[in-house]
C-alpha positions in Angstrom: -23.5 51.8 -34.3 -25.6 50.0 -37.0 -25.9 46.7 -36.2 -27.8 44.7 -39.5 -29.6 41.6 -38.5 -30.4 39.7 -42.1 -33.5 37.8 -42.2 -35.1 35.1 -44.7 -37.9 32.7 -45.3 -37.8 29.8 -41.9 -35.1 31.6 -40.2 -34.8 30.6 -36.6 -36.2 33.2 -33.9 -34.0 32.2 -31.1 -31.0 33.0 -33.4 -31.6 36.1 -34.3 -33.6 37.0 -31.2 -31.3 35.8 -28.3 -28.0 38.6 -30.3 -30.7 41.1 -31.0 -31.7 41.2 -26.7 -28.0 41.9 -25.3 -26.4 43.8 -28.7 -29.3 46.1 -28.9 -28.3 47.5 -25.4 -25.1 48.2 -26.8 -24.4 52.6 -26.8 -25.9 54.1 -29.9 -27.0 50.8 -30.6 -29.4 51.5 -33.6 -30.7 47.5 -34.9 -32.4 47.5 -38.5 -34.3 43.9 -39.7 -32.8 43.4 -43.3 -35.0 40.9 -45.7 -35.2 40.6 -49.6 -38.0 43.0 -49.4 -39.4 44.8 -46.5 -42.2 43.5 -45.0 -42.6 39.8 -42.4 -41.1 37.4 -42.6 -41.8 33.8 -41.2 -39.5 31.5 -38.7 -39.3 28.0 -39.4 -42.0 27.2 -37.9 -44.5 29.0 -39.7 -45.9 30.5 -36.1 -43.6 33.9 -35.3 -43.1 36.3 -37.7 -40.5 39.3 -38.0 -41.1 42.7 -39.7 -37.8 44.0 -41.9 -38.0 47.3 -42.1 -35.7 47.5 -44.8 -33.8 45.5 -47.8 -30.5 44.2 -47.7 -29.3 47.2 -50.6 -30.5 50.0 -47.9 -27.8 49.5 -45.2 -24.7 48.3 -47.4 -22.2 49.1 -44.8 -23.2 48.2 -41.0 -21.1 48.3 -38.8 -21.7 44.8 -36.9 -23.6 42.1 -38.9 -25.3 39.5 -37.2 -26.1 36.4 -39.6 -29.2 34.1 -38.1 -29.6 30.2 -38.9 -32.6 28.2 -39.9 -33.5 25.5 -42.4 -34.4 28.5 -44.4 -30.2 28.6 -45.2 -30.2 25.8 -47.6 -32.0 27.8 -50.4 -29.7 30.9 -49.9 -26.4 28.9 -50.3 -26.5 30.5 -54.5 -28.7 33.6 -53.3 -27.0 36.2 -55.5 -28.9 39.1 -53.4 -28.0 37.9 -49.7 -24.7 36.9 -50.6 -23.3 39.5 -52.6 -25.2 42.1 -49.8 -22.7 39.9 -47.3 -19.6 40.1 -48.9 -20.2 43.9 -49.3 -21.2 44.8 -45.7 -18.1 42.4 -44.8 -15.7 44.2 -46.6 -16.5 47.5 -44.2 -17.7 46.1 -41.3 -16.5 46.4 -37.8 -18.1 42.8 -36.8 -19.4 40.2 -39.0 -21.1 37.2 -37.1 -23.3 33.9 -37.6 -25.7 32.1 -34.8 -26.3 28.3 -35.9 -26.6 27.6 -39.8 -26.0 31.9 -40.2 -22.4 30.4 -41.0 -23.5 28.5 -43.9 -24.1 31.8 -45.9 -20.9 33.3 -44.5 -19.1 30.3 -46.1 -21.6 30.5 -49.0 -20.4 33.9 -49.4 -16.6 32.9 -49.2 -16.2 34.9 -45.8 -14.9 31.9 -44.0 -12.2 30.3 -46.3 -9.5 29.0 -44.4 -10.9 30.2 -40.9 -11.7 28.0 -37.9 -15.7 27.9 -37.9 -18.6 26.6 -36.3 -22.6 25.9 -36.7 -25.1 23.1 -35.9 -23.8 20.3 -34.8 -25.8 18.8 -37.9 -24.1 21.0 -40.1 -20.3 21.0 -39.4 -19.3 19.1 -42.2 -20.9 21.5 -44.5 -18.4 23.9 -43.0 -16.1 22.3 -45.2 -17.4 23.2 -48.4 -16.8 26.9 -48.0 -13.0 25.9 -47.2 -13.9 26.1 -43.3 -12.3 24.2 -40.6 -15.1 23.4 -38.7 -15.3 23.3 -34.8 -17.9 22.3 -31.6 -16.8 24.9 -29.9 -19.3 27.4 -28.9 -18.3 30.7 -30.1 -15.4 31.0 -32.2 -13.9 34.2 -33.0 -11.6 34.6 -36.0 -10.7 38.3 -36.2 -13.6 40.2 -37.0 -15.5 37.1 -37.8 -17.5 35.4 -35.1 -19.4 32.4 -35.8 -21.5 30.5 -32.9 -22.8 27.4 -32.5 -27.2 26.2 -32.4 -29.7 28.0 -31.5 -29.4 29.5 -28.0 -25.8 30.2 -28.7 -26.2 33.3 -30.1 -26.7 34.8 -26.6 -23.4 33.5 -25.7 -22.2 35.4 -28.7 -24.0 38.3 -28.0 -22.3 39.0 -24.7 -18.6 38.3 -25.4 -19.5 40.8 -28.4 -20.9 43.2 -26.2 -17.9 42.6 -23.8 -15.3 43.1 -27.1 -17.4 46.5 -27.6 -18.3 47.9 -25.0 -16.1 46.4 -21.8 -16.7 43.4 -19.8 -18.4 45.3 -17.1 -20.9 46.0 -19.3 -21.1 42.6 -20.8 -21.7 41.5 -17.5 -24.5 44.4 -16.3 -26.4 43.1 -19.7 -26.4 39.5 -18.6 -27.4 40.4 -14.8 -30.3 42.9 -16.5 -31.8 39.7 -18.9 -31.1 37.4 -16.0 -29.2 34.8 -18.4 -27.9 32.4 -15.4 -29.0 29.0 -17.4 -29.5 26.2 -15.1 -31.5 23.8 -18.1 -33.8 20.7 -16.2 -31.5 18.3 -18.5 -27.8 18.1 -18.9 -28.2 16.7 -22.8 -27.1 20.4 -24.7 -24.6 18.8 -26.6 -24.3 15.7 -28.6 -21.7 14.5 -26.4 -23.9 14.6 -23.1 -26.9 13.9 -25.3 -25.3 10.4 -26.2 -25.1 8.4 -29.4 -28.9 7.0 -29.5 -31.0 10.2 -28.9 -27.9 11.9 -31.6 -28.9 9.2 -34.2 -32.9 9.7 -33.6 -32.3 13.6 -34.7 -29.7 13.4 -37.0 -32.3 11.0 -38.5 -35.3 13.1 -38.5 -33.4 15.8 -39.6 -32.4 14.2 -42.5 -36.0 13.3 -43.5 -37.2 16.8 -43.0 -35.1 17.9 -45.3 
């Protein structure tokens, strides 16, 4: 099973990271690091840095594809290389899925017209460029396309992939072998339980990061 994990300039580690740790385990599980060129290439944070072992022409047909976020998205929404490499392994593949702003290029790449999607809570609306209906909800499958919400979502969309593969009991094993039982110190995950001042304080930073 070739599972292709693309990666980009300020991608975010967690969101590729947190699929690669339970869809890795998967049975013939065999996980190759796509890039532009092979080589490392740096999170958004400037700190971690991941080795693609390949470009995105060498594995043109996976057969899951696992699309990670970061603010690294915004100059691959017109990426003629990424994009077209998308909707090529999309056309084949068994699986194609997004963590965080990962849905951005799926939409970019006109993989999500007319589905149900989500992303970032900051970027929801942008679903609606690429003719998306966006969503809060966690993971959303649509057929073969799975997108997930921020960050640490991608684990959640990890294992109920794993579970659509392989069988919920061995869904669950994974999660009991990585110990994924969160039990966070604060109760603010969402911008709902967050509440409206500590939303408006990111959303504004955000915005001036940008």
């Amino acid at each position: 099973m070739d599972i292709a994990i693309p990666i980009y300039d300020r991608f975010t580690a967690l969101d590729a990271i947190g699929p690669y740790e339970v869809l890795s385990r998967l049975p013939g599980a065999q996980v190759t690091w796509l890039a532009h060129e092979p080589g490392l290439v740096r999170t958004d944070n400037h700190m971690l840095a991941l080795e693609a072992s390949a470009a995105f022409e060498d594995l043109p047909e996976p057969d899951v594809i696992v699309v990670p976020g970061g603010v690294g998205t915004r100059d691959l929404l017109q990426d003629p290389r990424i994009l077209d490499w998308l909707r090529g392994a999309h056309a084949t593949s068994t699986w194609t899925t997004s963590v965080c702003t990962g849905s951005l290029l799926l939409g970019a790449a006109g993989i999500l017209q007319g589905l149900r999607a989500t992303s970032h809570w900051l970027e929801l609306e942008t679903l609606e460029q690429f003719g998306a209906t966006p969503t809060g909800e966690r993971v959303v499958p649509q057929g073969k396309v799975v997108t997930s919400a921020g960050v640490s979502s991608g684990i959640d969309m990890g294992l109920w992939l794993a579970g659509r593969i392989a069988g919920d009991e061995f869904a669950q094993a994974v999660q009991l072998m990585i110990e994924y039982d969160p039990q966070p110190p604060y109760d603010c995950g969402s911008t709902e339980k967050a509440g409206p001042e500590l939303t408006a304080k990111l959303r504004a930073g955000a915005a001036a990061f940008r």
